[in-house]
C-alpha positions as CSV (number, residue, x, y, z in Angstrom):
1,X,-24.2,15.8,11.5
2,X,-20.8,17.5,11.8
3,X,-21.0,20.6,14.3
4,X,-19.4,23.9,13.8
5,X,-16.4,22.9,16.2
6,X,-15.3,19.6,14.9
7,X,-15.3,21.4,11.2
8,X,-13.7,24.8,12.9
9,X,-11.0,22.3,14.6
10,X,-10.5,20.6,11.7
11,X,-9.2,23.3,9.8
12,X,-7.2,24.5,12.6
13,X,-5.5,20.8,12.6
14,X,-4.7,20.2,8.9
15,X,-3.0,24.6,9.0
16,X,-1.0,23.1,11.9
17,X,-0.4,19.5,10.7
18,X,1.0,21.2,7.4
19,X,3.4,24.0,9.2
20,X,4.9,21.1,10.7
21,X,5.5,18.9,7.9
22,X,7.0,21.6,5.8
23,X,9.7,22.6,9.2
24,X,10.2,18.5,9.1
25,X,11.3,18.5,5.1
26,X,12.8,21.9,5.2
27,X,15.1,20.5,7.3
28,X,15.6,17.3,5.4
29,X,16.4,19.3,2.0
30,X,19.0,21.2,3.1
31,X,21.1,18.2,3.8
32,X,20.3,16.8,0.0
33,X,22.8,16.9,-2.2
34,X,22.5,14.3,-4.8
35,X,20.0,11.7,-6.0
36,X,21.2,9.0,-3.5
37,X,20.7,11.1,-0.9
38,X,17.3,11.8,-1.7
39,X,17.0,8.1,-2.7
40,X,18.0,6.9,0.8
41,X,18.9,9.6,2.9
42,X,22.2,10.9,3.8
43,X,21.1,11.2,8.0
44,X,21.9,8.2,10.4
45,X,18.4,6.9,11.4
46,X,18.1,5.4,14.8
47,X,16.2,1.8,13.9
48,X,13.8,2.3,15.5
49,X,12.9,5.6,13.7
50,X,13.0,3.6,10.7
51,X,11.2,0.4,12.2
52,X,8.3,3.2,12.7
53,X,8.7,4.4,8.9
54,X,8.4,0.8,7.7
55,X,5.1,0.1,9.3
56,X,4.2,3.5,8.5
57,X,4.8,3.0,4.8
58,X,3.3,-0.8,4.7
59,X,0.4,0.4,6.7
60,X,-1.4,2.9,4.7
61,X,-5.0,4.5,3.8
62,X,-6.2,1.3,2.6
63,X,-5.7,-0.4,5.7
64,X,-7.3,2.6,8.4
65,X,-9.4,3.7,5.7
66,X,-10.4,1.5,2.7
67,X,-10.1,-2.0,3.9
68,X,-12.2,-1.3,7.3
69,X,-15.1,-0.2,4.3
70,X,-15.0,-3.6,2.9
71,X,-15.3,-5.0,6.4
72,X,-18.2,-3.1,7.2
73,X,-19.9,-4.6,3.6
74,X,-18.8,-8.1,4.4
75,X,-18.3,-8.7,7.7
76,X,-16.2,-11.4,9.5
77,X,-14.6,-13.0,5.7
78,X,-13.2,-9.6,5.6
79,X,-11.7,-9.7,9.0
80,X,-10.2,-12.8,8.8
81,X,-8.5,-12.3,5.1
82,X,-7.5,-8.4,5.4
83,X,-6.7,-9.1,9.6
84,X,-5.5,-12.2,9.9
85,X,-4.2,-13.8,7.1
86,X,-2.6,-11.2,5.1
87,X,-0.6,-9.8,8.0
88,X,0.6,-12.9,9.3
89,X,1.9,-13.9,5.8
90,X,3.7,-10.2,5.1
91,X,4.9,-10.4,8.7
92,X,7.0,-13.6,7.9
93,X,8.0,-12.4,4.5
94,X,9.1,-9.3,5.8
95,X,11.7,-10.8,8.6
96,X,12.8,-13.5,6.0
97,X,13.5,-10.9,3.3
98,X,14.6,-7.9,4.6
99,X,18.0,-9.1,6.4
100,X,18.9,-11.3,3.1
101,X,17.9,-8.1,0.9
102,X,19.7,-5.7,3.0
103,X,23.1,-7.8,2.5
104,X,23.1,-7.7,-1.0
105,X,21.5,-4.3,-1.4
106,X,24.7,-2.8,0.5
107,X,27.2,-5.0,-1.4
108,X,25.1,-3.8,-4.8
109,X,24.8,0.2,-3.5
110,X,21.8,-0.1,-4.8
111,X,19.1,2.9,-4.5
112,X,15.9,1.6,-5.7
113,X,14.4,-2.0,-6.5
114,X,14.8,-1.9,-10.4
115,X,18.5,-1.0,-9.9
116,X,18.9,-3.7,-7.3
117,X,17.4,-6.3,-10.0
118,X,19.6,-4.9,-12.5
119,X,22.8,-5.3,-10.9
120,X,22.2,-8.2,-9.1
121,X,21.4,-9.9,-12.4
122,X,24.2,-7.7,-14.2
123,X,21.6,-6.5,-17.0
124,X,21.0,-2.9,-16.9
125,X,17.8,-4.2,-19.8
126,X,16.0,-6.0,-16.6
127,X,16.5,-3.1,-14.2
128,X,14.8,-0.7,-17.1
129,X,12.3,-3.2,-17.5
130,X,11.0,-3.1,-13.8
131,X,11.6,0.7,-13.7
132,X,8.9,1.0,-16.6
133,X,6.7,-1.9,-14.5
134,X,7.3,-0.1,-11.3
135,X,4.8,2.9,-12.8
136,X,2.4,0.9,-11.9
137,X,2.5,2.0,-8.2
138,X,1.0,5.0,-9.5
139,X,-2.5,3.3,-9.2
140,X,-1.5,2.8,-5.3
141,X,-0.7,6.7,-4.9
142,X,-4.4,7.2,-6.3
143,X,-5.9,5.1,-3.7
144,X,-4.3,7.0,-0.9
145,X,-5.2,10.6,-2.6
146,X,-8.7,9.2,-2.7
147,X,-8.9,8.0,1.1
148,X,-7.4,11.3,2.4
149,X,-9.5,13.1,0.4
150,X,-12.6,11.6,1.5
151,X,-11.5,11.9,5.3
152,X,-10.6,15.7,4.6
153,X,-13.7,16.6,2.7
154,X,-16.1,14.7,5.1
155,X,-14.3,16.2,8.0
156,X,-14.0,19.8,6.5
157,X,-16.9,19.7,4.9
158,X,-15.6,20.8,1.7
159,X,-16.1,19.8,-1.9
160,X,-14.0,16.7,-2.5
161,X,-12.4,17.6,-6.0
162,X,-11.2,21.2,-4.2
163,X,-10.0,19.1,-1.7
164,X,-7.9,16.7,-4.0
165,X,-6.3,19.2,-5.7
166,X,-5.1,21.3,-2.4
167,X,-4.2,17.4,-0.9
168,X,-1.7,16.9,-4.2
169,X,-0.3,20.1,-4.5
170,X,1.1,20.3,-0.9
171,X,2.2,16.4,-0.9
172,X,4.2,16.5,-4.1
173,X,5.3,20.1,-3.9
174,X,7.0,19.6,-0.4
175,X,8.1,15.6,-2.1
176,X,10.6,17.8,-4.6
177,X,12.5,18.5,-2.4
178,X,12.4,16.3,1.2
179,X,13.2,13.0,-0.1
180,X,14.4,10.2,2.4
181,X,15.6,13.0,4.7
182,X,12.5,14.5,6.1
183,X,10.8,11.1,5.2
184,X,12.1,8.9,7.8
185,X,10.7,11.6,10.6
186,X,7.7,12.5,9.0
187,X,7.3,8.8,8.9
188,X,8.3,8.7,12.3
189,X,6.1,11.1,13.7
190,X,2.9,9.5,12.0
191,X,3.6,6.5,13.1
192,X,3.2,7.5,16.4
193,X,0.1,9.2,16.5
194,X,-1.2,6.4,13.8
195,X,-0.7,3.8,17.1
196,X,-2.6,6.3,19.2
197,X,-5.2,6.3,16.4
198,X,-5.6,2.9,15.8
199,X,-6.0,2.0,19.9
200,X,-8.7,4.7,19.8
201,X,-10.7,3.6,16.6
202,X,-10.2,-0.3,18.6
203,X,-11.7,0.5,21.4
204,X,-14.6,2.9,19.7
205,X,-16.9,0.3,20.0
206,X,-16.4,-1.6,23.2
207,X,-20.1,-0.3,24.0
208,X,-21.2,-2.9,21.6
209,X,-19.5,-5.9,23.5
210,X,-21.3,-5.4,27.1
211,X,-22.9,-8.9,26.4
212,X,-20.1,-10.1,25.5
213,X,-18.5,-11.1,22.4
214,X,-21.4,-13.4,21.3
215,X,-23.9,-10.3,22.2
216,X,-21.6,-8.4,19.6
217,X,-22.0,-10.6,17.0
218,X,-25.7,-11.0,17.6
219,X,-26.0,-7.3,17.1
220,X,-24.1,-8.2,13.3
221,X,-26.1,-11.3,12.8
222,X,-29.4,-8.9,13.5
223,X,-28.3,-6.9,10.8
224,X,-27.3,-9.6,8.2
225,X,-26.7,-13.5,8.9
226,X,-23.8,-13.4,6.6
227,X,-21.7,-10.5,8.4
228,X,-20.7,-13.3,10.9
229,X,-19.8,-16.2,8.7
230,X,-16.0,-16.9,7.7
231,X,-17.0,-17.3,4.3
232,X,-19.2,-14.2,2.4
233,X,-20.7,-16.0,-1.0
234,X,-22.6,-12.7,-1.8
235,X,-18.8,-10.8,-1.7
236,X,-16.1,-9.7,-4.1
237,X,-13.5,-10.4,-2.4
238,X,-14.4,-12.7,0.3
239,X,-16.4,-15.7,-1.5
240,X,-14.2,-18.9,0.0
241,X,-11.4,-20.1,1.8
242,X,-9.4,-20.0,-1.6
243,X,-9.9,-16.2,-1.6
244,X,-9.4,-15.6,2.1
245,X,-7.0,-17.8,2.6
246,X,-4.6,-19.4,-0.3
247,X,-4.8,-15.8,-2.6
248,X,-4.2,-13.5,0.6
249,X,-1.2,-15.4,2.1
250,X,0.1,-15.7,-1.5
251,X,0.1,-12.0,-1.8
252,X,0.8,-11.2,1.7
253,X,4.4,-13.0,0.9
254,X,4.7,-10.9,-2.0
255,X,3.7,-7.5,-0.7
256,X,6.5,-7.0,0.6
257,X,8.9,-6.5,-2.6
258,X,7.5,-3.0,-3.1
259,X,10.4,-0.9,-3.7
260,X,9.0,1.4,-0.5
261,X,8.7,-1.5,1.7
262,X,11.7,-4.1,0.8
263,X,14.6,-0.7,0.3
264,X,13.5,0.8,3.9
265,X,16.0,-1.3,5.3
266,X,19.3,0.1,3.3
267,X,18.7,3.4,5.4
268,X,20.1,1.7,8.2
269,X,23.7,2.2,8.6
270,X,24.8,-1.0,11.1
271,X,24.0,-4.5,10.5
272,X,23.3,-5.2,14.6
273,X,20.4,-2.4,14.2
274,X,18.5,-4.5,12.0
275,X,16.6,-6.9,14.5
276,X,15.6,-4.1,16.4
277,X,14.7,-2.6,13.0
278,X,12.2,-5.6,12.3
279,X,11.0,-5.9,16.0
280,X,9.6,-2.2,15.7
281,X,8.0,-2.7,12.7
282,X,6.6,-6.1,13.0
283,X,4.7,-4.9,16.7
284,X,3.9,-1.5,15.2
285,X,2.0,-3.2,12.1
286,X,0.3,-6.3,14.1
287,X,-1.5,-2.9,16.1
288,X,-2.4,-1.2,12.4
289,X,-3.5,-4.8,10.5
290,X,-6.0,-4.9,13.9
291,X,-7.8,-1.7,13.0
292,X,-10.2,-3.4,10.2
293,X,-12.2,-4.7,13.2
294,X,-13.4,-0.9,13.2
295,X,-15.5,-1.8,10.0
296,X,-17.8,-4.2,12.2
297,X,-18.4,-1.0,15.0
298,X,-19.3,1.2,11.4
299,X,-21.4,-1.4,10.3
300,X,-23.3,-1.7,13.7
301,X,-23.5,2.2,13.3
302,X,-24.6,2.4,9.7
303,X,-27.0,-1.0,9.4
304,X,-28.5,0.4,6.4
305,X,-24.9,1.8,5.3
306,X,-26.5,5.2,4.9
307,X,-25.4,8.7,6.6
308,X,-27.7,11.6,7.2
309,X,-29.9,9.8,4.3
310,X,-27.6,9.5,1.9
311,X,-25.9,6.0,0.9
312,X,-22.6,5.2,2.0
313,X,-19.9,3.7,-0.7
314,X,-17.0,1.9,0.5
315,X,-14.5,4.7,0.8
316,X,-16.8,7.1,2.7
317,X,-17.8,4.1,5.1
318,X,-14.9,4.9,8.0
319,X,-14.7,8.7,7.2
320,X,-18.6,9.0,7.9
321,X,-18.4,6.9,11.3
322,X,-15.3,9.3,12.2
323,X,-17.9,12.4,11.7
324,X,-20.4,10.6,13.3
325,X,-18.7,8.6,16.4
326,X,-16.9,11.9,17.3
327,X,-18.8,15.0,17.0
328,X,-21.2,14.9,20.0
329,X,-19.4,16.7,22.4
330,X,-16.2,19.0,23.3
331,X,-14.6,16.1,24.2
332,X,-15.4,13.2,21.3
333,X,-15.0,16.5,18.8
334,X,-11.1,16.5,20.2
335,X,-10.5,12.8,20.0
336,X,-12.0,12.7,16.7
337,X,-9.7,15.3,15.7
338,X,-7.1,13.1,16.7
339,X,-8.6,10.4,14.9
340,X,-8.9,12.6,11.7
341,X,-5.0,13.3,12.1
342,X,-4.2,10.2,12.2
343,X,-6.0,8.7,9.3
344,X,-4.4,12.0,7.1
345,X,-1.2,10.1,8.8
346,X,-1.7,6.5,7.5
347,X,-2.3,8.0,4.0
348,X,0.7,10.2,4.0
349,X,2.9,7.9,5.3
350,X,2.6,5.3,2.6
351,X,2.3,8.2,-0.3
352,X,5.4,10.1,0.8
353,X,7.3,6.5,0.3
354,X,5.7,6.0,-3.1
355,X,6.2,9.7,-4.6
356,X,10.2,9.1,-3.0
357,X,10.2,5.5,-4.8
358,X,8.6,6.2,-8.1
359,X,10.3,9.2,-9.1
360,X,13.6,8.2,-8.1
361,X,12.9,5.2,-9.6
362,X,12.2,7.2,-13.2
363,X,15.3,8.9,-12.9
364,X,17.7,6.5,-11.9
365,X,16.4,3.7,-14.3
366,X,15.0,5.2,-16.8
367,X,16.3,8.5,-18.0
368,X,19.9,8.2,-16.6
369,X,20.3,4.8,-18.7
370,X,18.8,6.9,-22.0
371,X,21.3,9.2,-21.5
372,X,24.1,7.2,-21.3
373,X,25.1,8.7,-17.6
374,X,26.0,12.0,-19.0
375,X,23.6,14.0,-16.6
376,X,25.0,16.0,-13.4
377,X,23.6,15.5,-10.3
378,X,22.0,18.7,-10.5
379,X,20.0,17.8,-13.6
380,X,19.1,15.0,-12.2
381,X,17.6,16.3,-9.6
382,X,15.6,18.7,-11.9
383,X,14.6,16.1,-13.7
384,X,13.4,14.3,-10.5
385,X,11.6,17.7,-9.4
386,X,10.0,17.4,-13.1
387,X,8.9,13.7,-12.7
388,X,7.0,14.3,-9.1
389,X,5.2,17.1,-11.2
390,X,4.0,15.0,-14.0
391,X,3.2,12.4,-11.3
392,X,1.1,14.6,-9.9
393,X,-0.7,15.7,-12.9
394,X,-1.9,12.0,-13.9
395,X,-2.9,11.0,-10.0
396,X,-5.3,14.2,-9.8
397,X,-6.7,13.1,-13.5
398,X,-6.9,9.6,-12.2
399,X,-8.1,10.1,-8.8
400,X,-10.8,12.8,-9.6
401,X,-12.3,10.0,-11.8
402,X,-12.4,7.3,-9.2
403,X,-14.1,10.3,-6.7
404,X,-17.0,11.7,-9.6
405,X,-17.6,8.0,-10.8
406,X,-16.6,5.2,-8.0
407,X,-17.0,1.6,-8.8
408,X,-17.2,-0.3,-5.5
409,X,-13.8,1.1,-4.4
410,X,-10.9,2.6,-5.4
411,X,-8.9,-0.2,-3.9
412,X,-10.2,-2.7,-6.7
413,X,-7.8,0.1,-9.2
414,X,-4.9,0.1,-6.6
415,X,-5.0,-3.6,-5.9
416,X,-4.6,-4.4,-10.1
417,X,-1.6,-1.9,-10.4
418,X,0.4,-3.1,-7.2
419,X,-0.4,-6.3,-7.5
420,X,0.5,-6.6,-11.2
421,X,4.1,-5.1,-10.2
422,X,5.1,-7.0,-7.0
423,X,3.9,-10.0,-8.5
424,X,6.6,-9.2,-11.3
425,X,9.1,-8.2,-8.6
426,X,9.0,-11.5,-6.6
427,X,10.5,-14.1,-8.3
428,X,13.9,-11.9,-9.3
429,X,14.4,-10.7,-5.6
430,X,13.7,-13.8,-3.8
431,X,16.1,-15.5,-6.5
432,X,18.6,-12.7,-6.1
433,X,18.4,-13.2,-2.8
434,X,18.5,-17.0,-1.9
435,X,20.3,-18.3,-5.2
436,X,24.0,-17.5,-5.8
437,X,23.3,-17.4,-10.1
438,X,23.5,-14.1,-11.8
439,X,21.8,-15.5,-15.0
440,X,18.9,-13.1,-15.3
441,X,17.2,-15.6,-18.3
442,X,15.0,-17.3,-15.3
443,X,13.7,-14.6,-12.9
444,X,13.3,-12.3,-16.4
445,X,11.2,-15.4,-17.6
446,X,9.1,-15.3,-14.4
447,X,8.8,-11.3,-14.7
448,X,7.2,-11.6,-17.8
449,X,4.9,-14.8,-16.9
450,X,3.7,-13.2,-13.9
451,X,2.7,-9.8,-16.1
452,X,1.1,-12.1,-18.9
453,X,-0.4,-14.0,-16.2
454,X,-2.1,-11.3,-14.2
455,X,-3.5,-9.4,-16.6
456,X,-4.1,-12.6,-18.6
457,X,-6.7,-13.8,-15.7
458,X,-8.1,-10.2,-14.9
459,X,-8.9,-9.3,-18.1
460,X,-8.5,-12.0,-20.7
461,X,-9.9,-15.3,-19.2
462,X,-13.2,-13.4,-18.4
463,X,-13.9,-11.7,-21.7
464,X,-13.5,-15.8,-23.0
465,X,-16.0,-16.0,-20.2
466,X,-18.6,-13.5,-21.1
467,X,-17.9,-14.3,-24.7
468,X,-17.5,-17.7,-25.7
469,X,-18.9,-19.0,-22.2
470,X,-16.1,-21.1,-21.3
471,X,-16.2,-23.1,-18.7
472,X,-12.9,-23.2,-15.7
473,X,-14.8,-25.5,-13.2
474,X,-14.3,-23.7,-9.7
475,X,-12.3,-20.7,-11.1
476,X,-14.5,-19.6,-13.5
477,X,-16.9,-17.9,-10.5
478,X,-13.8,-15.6,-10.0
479,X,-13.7,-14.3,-13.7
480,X,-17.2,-13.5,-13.9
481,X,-18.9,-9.8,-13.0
482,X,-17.4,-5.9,-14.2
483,X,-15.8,-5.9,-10.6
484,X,-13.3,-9.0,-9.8
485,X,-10.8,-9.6,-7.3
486,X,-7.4,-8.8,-8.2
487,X,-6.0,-10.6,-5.3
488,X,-7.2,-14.1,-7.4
489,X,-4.9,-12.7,-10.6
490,X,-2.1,-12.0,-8.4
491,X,-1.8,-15.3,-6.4
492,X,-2.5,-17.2,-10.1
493,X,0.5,-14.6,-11.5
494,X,2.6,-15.3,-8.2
495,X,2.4,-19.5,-8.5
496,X,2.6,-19.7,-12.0
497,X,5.9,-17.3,-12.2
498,X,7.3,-19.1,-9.6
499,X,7.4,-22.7,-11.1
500,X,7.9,-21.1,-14.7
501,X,11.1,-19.6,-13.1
502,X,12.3,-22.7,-11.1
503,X,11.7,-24.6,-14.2
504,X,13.6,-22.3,-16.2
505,X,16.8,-22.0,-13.8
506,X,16.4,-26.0,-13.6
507,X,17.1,-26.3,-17.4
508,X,19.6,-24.0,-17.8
509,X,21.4,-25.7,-15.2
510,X,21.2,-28.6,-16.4
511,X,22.5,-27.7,-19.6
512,X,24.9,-25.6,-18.6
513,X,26.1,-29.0,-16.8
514,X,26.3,-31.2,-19.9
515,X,28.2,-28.3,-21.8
516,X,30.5,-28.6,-19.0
């Protein structure tokens, strides 16, 4: 049960924690002038304050708070697709990427992803189009409202939708006007205490190892034989190899062509920063990626998943063990306080990089194109001011649905939306970055496949399913059910773009060649 000091510090922490982040941004307005420099800052980072922004934004709720839920469900399948193989395949994308992208994103002076497309590919139609498709973040911002909400409410014992509301009123307002700026520290600065976070909620549960590692998983096996298998039948998410293997390295490649991930690197100002840059970031996020194991010590906690009689759903999983792990004594109710900080921290890092990216994103490539480039700086920074407000509006309406009437998680939502857009993303920025063509006709082609193909397998192969009763041999098991995996649609979207989009650059090569 939460005790009167851990709620009473609680509140003391988040009045603090917000005094600070306003002095942080206030400071980081003042030097805005324009939209590129709330784009991508007009300060000269150190790399290895950015290094600690990138694996702050890459890192976010779903991964100290969400993912270490579906962990605690399904046990060891979970650890080894969200903690082993994911990371490892984003970790090589992200070195392979980043120094290729960073080249042509300073030759382009580019400030967001859809531009970046849309000059590399000289068509200011494709850099519209993945404006419009990069709205779909917007389902990712939910997830993180959600998860810090959940922590704050649990920890503050308030009502959650009170909670929401405060959470996205204070994010967004102070988002108006920070931009890259006060980003980049606030980034900084949770980064930090998320590594101090992260080593405490790893070492939470050494108690449970004093027989060793095979005691430990005894203790699982106790509870349920299939918490220590590597494959979880009875899962979502975690059913075969095929789903915790192929579809998570798939999407761990592609993961990292989210315009808050894949632009980090143009704040750097000097090409020889950049390895230090990736070497930050890279250490920084093997430490996060490691913190699902936390799910196994809630599970050992929660056998039953309930708390204080009531039943535990995925995203209240971690919050409750926080409450419950840390509010014995003076000096668990201080550490969990810590703990509480820096889960608030791993949400806000990620959601201060998605506000930043999606409304600059709207007003560089969407409404400056409408109007021709006839808008002043200054309205377009109103205009940006006006699209964080609106994006506020629809992420309250949307998240205080997913708290008053949860599915099995909120990260089934985020995972459709984000997927669905970096899965369009891939193809043009890995050809814009490793082919020297400008036609746009084959990574367009891919764009569109991959959207047609995702949504195509998430929502239109299974209603042929449930309808007709047709029949896809192995993959039809993944169509089936209200809740499905969104990783399978992406990795399907990802593969099929990708040979539609070679295909397509191969014959227009080819012709090209005999018109020659």
């Amino acid at each position: 049960m939460e005790t009167t000091n851990f709620v009473t510090g609680s509140w003391i922490l988040i009045v603090v924690y917000a005094v600070a982040i306003l002095f942080i941004v206030i400071r980081g307005a003042l030097k805005i002038k324009s939209i590129q420099d709330y784009a991508v800052g007009s300060i000269n980072f150190t790399p290895t304050a950015v290094g600690l922004s990138l694996a702050a934004s890459i890192t976010s709720a779903a991964t100290f708070v969400i993912n270490p839920g579906f962990i605690a469900n399904y046990g060891l399948s979970g650890v080894l697709s969200f903690g082993v193989f994911f990371p490892l395949a984003t970790m090589i994308s992200l070195v392979i990427l980043t120094k290729s992208f960073r080249k042509h994103g300073k030759q382009l002076k580019a400030l967001t992803l859809a531009q970046w497309i849309g000059d590399r590919y000289n068509s200011k139609t494709y850099a519209f189009i993945m404006a419009i498709l990069s709205m779909l973040m917007i389902t990712f911002i939910v997830l993180i409202v959600v998860a810090i909400t959940k922590v704050l409410a649990k920890s503050l014992n308030a009502d959650e939708v009170h909670v929401l509301a405060a959470i996205i009123i204070f994010v967004f307002g102070y988002m108006m006007f920070g931009g890259a700026n006060s980003m980049v520290y606030t980034n900084s600065i949770q980064a930090v205490v998320m590594i101090v976070v992260a080593i405490i909620l790893l070492t939470s549960g050494f108690d449970h190892f004093k027989e060793g590692i095979d005691g430990f998983l005894a203790k699982l096996q106790s509870i349920s034989p299939e918490l220590v298998k590597p494959t979880n039948p009875g899962s979502l998410l975690f059913r075969d190899y095929y789903e915790i293997i192929f579809a998570q390295v798939v999407v761990g490649a592609a993961v990292v062509v989210q315009p808050h991930i894949i632009t980090k690197s143009l704040l750097l100002k000097e090409e020889k920063d950049v390895n230090r840059f990736l070497t930050v970031a890279v250490a920084t996020e093997v430490l996060f990626f490691l913190v699902v194991i936390a799910g196994l010590y809630a599970r050992l906690t929660f056998p039953d998943l309930t708390f204080q009689g009531e039943p535990l759903n995925n995203d209240g999983i971690i919050p409750a063990y926080v409450v419950a792990n840390f509010s014995a004594s003076n000096f668990s109710v201080v550490v969990g306080l810590v703990v509480v900080l820096g889960l608030i921290s791993a949400g806000l890092s990620t959601l201060e990089g998605l506000i930043q990216a999606v409304s600059s994103s709207f007003t560089s490539d969407i409404v400056k194109p409408v109007f021709k480039n006839r808008l002043s700086e200054k309205q377009l920074m109103r205009i940006n001011k006006g699209a964080i407000i609106i994006l506020a509006l629809v992420t309250f309406f949307i998240s205080k649905n997913q708290l008053l009437f949860p599915k099995l998680s909120v990260g089934i939502l985020a995972q459709n939306g984000v997927y669905a857009y970096f899965s369009a993303a891939f193809i043009p920025v890995l050809f814009g970055i490793f082919r020297k063509s400008s036609d746009y006709r084959a990574p367009m082609t891919a764009t569109v496949t991959a959207i047609v193909v995702h949504f195509g397998v998430y929502y239109g192969l299974p209603a042929l399913v449930e309808a007709y009763g047709w029949d896809f041999g192995f993959f039809t098991k993944y169509l089936e059910g209200t809740v499905r995996n969104p990783g399978i649609a992406a990795s399907s979207a990802i593969v099929v773009s990708t040979i539609t989009g070679l295909l397509v650059a191969k014959f227009n090569e080819r012709k090209k060649t005999k018109t020659i």
